[in-house]
Structure formats: structure tokens, C-alpha cells
Backbone as CSV, one residue per row, in Angstrom:
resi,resn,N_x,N_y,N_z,CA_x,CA_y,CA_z,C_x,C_y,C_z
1,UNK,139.584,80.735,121.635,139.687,79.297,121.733,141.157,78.889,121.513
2,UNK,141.699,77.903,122.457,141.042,77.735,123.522,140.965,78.395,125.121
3,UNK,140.089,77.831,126.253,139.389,78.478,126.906,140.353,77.883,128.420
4,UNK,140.398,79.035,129.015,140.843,78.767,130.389,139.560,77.570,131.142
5,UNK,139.721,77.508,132.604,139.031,76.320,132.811,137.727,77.620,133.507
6,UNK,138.330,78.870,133.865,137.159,79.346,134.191,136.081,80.078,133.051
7,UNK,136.780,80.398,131.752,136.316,80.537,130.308,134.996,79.377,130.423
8,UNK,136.038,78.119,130.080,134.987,76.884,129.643,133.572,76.760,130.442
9,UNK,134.017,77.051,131.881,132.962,76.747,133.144,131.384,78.205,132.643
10,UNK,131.999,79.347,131.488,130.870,80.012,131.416,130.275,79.952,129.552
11,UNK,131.228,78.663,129.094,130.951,79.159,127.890,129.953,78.304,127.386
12,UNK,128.773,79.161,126.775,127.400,78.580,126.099,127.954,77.810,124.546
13,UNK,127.349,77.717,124.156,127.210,76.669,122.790,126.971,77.778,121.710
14,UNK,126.093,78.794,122.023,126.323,79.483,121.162,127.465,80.408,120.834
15,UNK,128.155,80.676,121.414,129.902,81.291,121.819,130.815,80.438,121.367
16,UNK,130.820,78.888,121.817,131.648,78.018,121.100,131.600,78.338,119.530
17,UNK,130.505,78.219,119.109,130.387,77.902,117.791,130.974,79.209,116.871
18,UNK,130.078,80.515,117.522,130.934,81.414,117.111,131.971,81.920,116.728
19,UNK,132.985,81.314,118.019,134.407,81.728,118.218,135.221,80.408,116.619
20,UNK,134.363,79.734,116.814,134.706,78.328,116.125,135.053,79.037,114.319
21,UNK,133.525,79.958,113.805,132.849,80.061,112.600,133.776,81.451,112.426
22,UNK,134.389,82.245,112.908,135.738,82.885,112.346,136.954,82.560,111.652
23,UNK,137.300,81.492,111.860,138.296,81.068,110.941,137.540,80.432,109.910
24,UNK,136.582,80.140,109.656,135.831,79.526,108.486,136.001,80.991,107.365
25,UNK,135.162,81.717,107.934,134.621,82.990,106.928,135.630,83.482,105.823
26,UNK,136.802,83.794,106.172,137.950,84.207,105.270,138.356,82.849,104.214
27,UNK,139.073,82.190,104.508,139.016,80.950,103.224,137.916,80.538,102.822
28,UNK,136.512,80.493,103.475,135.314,80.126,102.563,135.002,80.950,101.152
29,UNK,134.974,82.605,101.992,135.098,83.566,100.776,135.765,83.140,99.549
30,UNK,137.211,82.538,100.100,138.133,83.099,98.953,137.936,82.083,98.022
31,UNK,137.350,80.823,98.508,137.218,79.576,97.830,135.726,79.775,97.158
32,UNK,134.967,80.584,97.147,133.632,80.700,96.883,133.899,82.034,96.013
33,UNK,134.454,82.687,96.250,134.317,83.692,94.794,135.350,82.867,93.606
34,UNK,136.156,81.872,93.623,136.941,81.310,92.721,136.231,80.565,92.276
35,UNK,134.946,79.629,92.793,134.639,78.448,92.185,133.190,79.174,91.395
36,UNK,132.616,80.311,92.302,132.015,81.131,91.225,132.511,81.639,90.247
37,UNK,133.674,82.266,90.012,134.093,82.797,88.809,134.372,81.945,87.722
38,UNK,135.013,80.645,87.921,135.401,79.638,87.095,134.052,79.112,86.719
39,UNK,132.954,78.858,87.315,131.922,78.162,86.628,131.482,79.443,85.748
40,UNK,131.428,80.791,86.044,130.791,81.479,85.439,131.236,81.456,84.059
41,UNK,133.137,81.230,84.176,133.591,81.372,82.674,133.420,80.156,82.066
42,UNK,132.945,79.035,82.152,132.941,77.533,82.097,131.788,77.223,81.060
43,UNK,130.549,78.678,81.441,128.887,78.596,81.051,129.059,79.956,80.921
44,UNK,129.389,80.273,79.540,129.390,81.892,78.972,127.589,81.741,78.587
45,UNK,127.045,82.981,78.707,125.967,82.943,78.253,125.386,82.933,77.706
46,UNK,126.677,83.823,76.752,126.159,83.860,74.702,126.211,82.400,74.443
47,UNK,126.566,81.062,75.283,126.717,79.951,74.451,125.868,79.055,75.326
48,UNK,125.501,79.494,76.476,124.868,78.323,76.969,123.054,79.139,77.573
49,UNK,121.692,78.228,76.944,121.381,78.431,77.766,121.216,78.745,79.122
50,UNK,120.500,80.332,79.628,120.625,80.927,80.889,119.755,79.428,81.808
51,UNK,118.582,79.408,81.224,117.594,78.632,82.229,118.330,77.378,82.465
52,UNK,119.187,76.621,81.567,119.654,75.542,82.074,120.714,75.089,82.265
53,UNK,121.825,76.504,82.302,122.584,76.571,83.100,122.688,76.539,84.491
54,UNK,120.787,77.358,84.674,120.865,78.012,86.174,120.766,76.407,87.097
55,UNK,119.988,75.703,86.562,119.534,74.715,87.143,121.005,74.102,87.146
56,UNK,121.855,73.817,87.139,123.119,73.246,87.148,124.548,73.952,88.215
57,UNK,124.199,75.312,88.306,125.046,76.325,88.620,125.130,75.966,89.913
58,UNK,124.517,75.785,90.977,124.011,75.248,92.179,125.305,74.699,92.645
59,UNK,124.868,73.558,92.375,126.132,72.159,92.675,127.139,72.348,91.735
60,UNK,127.463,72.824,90.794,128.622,72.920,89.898,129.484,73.800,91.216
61,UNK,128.813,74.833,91.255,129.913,75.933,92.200,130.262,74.885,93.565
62,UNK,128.900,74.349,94.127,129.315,73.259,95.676,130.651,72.274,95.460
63,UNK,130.572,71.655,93.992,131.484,70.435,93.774,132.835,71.241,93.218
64,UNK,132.949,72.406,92.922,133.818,73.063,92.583,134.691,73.889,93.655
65,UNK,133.511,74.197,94.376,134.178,75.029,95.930,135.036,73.529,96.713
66,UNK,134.243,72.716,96.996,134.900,71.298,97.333,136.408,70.525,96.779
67,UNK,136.465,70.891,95.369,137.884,70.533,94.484,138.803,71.289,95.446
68,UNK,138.498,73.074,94.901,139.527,73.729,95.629,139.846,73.805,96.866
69,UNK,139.227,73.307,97.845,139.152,73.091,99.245,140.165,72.076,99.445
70,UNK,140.040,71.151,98.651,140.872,69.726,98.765,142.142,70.479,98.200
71,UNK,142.366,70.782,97.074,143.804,71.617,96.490,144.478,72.439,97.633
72,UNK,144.198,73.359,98.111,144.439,74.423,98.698,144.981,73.914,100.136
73,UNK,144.142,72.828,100.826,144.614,71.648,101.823,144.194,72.486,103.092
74,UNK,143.357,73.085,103.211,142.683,74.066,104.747,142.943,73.024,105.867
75,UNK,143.910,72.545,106.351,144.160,72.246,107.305,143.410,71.821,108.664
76,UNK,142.836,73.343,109.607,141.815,73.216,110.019,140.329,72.675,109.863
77,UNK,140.064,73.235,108.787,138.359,72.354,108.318,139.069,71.381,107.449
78,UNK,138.195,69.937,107.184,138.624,69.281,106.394,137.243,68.592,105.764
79,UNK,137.604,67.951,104.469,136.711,67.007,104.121,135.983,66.243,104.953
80,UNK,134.793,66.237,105.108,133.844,65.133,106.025,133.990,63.870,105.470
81,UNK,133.882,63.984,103.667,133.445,62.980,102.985,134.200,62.566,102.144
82,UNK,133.762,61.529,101.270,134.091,61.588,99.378,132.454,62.038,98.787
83,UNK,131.398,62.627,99.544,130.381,62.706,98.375,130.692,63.746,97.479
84,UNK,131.600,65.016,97.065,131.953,65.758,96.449,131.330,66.592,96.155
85,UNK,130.654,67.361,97.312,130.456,68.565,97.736,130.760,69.228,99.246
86,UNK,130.838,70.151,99.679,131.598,70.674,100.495,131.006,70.488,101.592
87,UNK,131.460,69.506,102.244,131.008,69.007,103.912,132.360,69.082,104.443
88,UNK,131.834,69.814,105.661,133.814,70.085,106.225,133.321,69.946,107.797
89,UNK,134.649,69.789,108.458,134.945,69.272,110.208,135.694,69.960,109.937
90,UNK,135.570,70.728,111.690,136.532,71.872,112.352,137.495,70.497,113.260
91,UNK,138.480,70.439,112.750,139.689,69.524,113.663,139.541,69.506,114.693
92,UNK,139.817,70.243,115.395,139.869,70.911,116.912,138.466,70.564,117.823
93,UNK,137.034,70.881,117.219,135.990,70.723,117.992,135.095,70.063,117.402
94,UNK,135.052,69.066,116.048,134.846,68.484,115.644,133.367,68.663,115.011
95,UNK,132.977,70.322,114.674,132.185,70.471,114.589,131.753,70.517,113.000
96,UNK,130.339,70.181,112.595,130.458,70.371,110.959,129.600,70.902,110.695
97,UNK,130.213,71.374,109.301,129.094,72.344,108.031,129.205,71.040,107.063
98,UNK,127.677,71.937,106.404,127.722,71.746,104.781,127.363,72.603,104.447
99,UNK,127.624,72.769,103.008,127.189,74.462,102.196,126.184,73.789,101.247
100,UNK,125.041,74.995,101.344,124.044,74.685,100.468,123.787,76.287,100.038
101,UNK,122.483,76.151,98.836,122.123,77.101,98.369,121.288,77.609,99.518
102,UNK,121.358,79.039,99.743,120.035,79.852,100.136,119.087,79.398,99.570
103,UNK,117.654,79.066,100.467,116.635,78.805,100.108,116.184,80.016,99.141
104,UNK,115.699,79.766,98.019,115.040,81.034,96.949,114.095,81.369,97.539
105,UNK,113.274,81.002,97.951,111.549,82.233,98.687,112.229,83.087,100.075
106,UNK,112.742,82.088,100.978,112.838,83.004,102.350,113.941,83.643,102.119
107,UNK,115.053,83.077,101.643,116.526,83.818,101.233,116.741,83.601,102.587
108,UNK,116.666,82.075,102.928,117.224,81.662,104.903,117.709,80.631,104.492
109,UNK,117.306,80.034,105.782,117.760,78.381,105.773,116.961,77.248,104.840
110,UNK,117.852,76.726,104.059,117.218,76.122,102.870,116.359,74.994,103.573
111,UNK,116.161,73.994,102.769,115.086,72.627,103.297,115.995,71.311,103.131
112,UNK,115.457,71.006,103.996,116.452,69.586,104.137,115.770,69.005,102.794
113,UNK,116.867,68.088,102.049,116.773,67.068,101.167,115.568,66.161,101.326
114,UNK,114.854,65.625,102.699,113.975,64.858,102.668,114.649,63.519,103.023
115,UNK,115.616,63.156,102.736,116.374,61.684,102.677,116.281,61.369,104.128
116,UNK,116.777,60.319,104.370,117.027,60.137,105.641,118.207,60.374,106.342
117,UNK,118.897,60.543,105.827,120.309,61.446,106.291,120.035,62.765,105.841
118,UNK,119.708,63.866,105.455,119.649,64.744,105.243,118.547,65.439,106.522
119,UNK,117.349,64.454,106.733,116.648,65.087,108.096,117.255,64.689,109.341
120,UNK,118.273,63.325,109.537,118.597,63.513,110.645,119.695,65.128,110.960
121,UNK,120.114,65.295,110.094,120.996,66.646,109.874,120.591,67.728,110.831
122,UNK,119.340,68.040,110.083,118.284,68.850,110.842,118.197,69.147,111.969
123,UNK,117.856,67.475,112.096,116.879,67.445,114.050,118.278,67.223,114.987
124,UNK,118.137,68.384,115.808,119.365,68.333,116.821,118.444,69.281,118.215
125,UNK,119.243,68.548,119.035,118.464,69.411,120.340,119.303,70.745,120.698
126,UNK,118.498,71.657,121.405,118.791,73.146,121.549,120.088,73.126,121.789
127,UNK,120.843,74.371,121.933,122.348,75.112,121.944,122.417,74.734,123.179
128,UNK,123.954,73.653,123.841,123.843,73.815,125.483,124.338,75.144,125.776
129,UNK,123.654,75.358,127.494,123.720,76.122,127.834,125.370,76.174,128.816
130,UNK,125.641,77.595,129.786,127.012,77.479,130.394,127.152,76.031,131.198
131,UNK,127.769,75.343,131.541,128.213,74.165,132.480,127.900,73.309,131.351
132,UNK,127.178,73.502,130.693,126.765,71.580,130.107,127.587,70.785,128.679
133,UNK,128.835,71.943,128.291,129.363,71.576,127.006,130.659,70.676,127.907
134,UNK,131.315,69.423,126.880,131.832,68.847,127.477,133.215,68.688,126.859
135,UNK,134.520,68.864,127.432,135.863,69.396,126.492,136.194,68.080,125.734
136,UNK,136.815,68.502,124.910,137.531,67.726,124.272,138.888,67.091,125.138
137,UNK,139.859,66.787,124.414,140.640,66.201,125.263,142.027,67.090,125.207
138,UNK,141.779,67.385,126.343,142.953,68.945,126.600,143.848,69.089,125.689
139,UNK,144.681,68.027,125.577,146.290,68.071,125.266,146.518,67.588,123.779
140,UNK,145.482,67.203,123.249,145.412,66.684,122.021,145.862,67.676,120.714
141,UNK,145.031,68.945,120.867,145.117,69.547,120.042,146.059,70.871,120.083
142,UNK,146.158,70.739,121.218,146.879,72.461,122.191,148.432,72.639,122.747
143,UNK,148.039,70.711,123.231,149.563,71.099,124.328,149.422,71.376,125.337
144,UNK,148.327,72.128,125.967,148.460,72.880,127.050,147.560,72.367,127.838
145,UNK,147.628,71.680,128.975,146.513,70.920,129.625,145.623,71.861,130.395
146,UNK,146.096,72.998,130.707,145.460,74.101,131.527,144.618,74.748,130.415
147,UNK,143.834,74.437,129.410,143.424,74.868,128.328,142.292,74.129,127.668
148,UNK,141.065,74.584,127.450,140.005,73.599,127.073,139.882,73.623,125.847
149,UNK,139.352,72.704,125.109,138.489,72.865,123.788,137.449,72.273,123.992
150,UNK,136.003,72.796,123.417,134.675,72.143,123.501,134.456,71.369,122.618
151,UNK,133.588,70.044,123.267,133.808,68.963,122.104,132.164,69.449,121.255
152,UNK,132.495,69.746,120.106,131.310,70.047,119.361,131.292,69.236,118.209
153,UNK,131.244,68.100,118.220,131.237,66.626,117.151,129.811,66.226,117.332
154,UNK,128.598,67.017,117.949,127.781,66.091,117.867,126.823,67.617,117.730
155,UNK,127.408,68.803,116.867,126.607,69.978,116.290,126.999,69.918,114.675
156,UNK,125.712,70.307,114.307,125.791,70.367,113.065,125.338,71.580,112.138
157,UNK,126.046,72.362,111.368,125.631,73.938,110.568,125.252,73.485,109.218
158,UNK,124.329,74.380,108.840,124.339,75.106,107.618,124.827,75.979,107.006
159,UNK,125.681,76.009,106.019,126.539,77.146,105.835,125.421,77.706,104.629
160,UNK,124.747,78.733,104.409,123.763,78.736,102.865,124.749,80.023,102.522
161,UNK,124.765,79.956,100.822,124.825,81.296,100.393,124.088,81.819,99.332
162,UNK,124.061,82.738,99.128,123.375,83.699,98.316,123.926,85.056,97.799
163,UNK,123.512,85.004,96.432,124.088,85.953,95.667,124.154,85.086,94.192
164,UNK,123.955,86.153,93.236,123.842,85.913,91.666,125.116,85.106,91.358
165,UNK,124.403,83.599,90.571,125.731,82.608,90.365,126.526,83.403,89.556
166,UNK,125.817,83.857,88.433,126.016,84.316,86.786,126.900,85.757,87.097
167,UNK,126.986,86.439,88.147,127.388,88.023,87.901,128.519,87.846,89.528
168,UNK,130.095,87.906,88.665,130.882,88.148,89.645,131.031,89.169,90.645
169,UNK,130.385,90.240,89.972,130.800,91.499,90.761,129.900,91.803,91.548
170,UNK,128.192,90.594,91.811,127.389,90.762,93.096,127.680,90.202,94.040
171,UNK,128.156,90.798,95.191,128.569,90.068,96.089,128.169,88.775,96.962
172,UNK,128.971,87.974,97.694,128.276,86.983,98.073,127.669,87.177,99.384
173,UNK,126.702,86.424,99.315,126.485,86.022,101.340,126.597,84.720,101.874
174,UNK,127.220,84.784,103.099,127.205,83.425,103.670,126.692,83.467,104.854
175,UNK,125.784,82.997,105.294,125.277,82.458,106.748,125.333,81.157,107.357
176,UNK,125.559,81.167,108.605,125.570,80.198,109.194,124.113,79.702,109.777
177,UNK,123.701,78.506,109.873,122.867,78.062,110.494,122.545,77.016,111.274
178,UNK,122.364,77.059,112.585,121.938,75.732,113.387,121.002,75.099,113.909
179,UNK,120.233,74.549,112.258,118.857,74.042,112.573,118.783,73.052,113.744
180,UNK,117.173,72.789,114.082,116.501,72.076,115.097,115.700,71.485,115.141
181,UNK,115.043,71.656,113.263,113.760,71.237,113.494,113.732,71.272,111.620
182,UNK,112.182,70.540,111.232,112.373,70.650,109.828,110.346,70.664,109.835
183,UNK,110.132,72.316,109.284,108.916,72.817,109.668,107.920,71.893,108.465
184,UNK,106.846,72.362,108.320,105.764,72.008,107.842,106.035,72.853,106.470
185,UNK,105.454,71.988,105.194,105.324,72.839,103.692,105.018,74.217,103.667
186,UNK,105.640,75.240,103.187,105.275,76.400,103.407,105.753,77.461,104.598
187,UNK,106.390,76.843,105.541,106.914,77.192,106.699,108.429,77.394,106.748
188,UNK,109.127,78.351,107.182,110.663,78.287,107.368,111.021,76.950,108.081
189,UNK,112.326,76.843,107.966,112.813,75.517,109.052,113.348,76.079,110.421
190,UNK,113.147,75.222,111.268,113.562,76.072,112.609,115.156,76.086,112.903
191,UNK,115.766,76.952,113.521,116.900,77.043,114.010,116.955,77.840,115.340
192,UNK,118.246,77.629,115.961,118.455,78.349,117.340,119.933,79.144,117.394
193,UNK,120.211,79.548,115.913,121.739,79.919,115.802,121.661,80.602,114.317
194,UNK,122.008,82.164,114.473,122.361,81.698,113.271,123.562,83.142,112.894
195,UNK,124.194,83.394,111.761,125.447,83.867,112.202,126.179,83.879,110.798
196,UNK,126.036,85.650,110.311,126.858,85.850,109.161,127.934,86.303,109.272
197,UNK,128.864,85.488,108.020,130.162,85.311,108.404,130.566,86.257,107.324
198,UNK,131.599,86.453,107.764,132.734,87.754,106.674,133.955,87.182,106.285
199,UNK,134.591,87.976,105.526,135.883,87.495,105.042,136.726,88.108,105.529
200,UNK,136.511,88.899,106.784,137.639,89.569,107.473,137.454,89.507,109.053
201,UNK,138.416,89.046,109.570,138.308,88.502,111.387,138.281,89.803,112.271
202,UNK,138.346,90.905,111.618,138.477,92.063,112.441,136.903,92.121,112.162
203,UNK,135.889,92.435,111.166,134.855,92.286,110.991,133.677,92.028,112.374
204,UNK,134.142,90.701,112.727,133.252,90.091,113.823,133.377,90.627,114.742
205,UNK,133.697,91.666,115.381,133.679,92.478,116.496,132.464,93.362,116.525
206,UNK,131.799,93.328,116.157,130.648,94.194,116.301,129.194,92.983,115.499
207,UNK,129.372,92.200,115.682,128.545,91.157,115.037,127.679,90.009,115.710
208,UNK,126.777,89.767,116.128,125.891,88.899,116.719,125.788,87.960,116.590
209,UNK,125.440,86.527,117.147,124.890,85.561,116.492,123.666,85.609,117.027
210,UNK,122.471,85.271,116.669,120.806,85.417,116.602,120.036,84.159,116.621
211,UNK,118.895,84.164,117.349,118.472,82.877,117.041,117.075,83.384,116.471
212,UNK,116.716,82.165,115.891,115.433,82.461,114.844,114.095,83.472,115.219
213,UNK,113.241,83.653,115.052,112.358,84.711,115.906,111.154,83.913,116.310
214,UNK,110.430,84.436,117.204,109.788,83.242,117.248,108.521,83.749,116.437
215,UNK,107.350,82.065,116.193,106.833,82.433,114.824,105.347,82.764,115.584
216,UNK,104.444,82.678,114.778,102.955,82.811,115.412,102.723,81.833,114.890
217,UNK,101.720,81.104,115.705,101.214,79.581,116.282,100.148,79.847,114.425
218,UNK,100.569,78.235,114.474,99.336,78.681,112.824,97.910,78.661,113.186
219,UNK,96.665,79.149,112.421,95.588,79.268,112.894,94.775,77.922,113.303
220,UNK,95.371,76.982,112.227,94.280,75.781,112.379,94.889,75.103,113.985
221,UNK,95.885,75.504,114.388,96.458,74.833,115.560,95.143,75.003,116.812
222,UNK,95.241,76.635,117.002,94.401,77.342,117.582,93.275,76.853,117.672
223,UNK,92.551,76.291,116.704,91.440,76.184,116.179,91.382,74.697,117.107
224,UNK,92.394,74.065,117.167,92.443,72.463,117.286,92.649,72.699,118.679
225,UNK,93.330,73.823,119.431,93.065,73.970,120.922,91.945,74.048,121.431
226,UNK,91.049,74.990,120.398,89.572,75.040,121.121,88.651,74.238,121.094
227,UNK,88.798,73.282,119.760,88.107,71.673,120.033,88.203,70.950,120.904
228,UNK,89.363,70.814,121.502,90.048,70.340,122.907,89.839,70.913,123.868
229,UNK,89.694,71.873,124.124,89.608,72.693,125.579,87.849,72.404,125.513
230,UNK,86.908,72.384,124.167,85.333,72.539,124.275,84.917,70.921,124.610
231,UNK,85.724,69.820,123.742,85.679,68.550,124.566,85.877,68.326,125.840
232,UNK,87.211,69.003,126.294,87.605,68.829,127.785,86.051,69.054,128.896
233,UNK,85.764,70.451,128.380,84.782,70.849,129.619,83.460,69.929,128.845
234,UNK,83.004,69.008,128.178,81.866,68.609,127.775,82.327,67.187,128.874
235,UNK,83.107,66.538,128.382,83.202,65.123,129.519,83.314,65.795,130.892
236,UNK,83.892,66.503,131.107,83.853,66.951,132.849,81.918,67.331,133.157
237,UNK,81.587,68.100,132.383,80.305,68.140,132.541,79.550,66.702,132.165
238,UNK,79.555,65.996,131.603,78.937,64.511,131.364,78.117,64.956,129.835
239,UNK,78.308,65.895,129.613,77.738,66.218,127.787,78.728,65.279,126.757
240,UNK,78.680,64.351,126.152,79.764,63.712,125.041,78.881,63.998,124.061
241,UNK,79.088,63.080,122.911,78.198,63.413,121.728,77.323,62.545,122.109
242,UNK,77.026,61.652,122.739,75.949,60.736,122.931,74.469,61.300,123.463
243,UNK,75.156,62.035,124.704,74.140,62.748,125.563,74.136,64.338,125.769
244,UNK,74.507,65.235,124.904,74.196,66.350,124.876,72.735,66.940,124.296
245,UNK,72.562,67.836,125.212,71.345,68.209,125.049,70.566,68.681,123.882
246,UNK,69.303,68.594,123.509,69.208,69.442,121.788,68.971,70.730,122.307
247,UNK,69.588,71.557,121.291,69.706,73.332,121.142,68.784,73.673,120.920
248,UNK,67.778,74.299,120.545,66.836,74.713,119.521,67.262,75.689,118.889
């Protein structure tokens, strides 16, 4: 990035984003093992309750990764906000994260907040496909008018991580995610992207981005097809509940 005009003419949404989520991975690291280590020394354990530390550790590290983000001045990604946790825009394609915890049961994509800004977050329509992404404005960011950037201001990631707040030396994980959907209680949330990032750009050369798998239909759904399909053929036959015949 950026993309010749015959590049742009083949590049999918999921490739944009990709090429995009490499320069993220290395300063996220470095800002995420610092704001872990400092909270860890902040909440020694011999002095602070474990259990209610843990419940705190969460957002202490988010609003802490966020300080140093602002200090450090990452240029490229920047503050989305003032809510004071780490919501960042890629300059260039205007695309955004927020970092949240790994969901604890699936160890995936966490759950939306519920709010009403937090589910519009969520609901976004599928990854465009080649021809349909639309550039940014050539010269703005590049210089070079023979040169595209994709305008991605209207995609939105999940950055989750995972790994022990309390123990520096377990390593972290970060994934990317580009939900679509916000499932039913008990259910993962849907996505069509998703994409672990490293702290080293040579790294991503042998690395995928994936989209979610697909799930099996739940049973009661099934169940609610065949009520429907057994109504369907009862009115075509003239059987309703009024006038069906007795069984014995």
C-alpha cells in the first residue's frame, strides 16, 4: 500500500485490511507488554487482592495502553476519541480498531457491550469484493496520483487480546477481527475476517487472514422449518386447523 491502478482494480477488502493491520502489530505489542507490566507492578499481589484486582486489570491495561499511545505519538494510527481507551484510525485508509479483552469462554471475538453504539460497531455488511472498494483521494496522503489508497472509513476491527494480565513472561495474543453480526446468548459473534497479528513484519509472510467457519444451523431452527414446510403443504392441500381430518 499503496496500490497501482491495476493493484486497486484486483484488490478485495480482505487484502486491504491486511496489508493495512501490519504496521499496527509491532507498536501494539510494544505498547501492550508496557501497559501490562506497569499495571502488573501497580497491583503486587502480596498486597492486593487477586480476585479484585482481576476484575479491574481489564481496562486498567486498555486505559493504560491508550496513555502510552498518546505519549509515544504513533503517527499513523491515532486516537479516535477522548473516551480513554484505545480506539485508533489508520490515517491513510481511515480504517478503525478498538482493543478489547478476548472473550473468556470462546478465547475469540468478545461481545458487543449491548449499548447502542457498541452494536452498531458490530453490524457491518460483508468484506467488498475486487472492483467494489472505493480510493481514497490519490494525492492526499502519497503524492503520487498514479497510486491508490482504499477508502476503508466505513470498516470497523476488533483488536482482542489474550494472555495472563498478572504474569509478564506469558505471552500475549492479539487478533484481529471483522465482525458482522452480534449472535444469539450462548453463540459466538459472527465475523468475515479475522487475522493474528505479530510484532514482527517479516512474520506475516506466511500468515492468512480467515474468515469465521461456518456454524451448524441450531436445532430449534430446523425444527421451525418443518412446522413451515408441514403448514405450507396443509393450506395447499385445503387441511388448516379448522378442517383437518380426525386421525384415529
Amino acid at each position: 500500500m499503496p496500490y497501482t491502478y491495476d493493484e486497486f482494480a484486483k484488490l478485495t477488502e480482505e487484502q486491504a485490511i491486511a496489508d493495512v493491520l501490519k504496521t499496527l502489530g509491532g507498536p501494539l505489542f510494544d505498547i501492550m507488554v508496557k501497559a501490562r507490566a506497569d499495571v502488573t507492578t501497580r497491583f503486587p499481589a502480596d498486597l492486593f487482592p487477586k480476585i479484585r484486582v482481576k476484575s479491574l486489570a481489564n481496562s486498567e491495561i486498555n486505559a493504560h495502553a491508550t496513555k502510552l499511545w498518546q505519549e509515544e505519538n504513533q503517527l499513523e494510527w491515532t486516537l479516535s476519541d477522548a473516551s480513554g481507551f484505545l480506539h485508533l484510525t489508520h490515517e491513510a485508509t481511515g480504517l478503525k480498531i478498538v482493543l478489547r479483552r478476548v472473550d473468556p469462554k470462546t478465547r475469540s471475538l468478545p461481545k458487543s457491550n449491548r449499548t447502542k453504539v457498541g452494536t452498531a460497531y458490530y453490524l457491518q455488511s460483508s468484506c467488498k469484493k475486487a472492483g467494489e472498494l472505493k480510493p481514497r483521494e490519490a494525492t492526499l496522503f502519497n503524492g503520487n496520483s498514479d497510486l491508490l489508497i482504499p477508502d476503508l472509513s466505513g470498516t470497523r476491527l476488533i483488536v482482542a487480546w489474550d494472555g495472563a494480565w498478572d504474569d509478564i513472561d506469558n505471552p500475549l495474543i492479539l487478533c484481529a477481527y471483522r465482525p458482522i453480526d452480534i449472535a444469539e446468548y450462548g453463540r459466538p459473534n459472527a465475523y468475515d475476517f479475522k487475522m493474528e497479528l505479530t510484532a514482527n513484519k517479516d512474520e506475516y509472510a506466511g500468515l492468512r487472514f480467515e474468515p469465521m467457519p461456518e456454524a451448524e444451523p441450531l436445532p430449534n431452527l430446523l425444527v421451525q422449518e418443518d412446522e413451515m414446510e408441514e403448514e405450507r403443504v396443509n393450506v395447499e392441500s385445503g387441511q388448516t386447523e379448522g378442517n383437518k381430518p380426525d386421525i384415529e
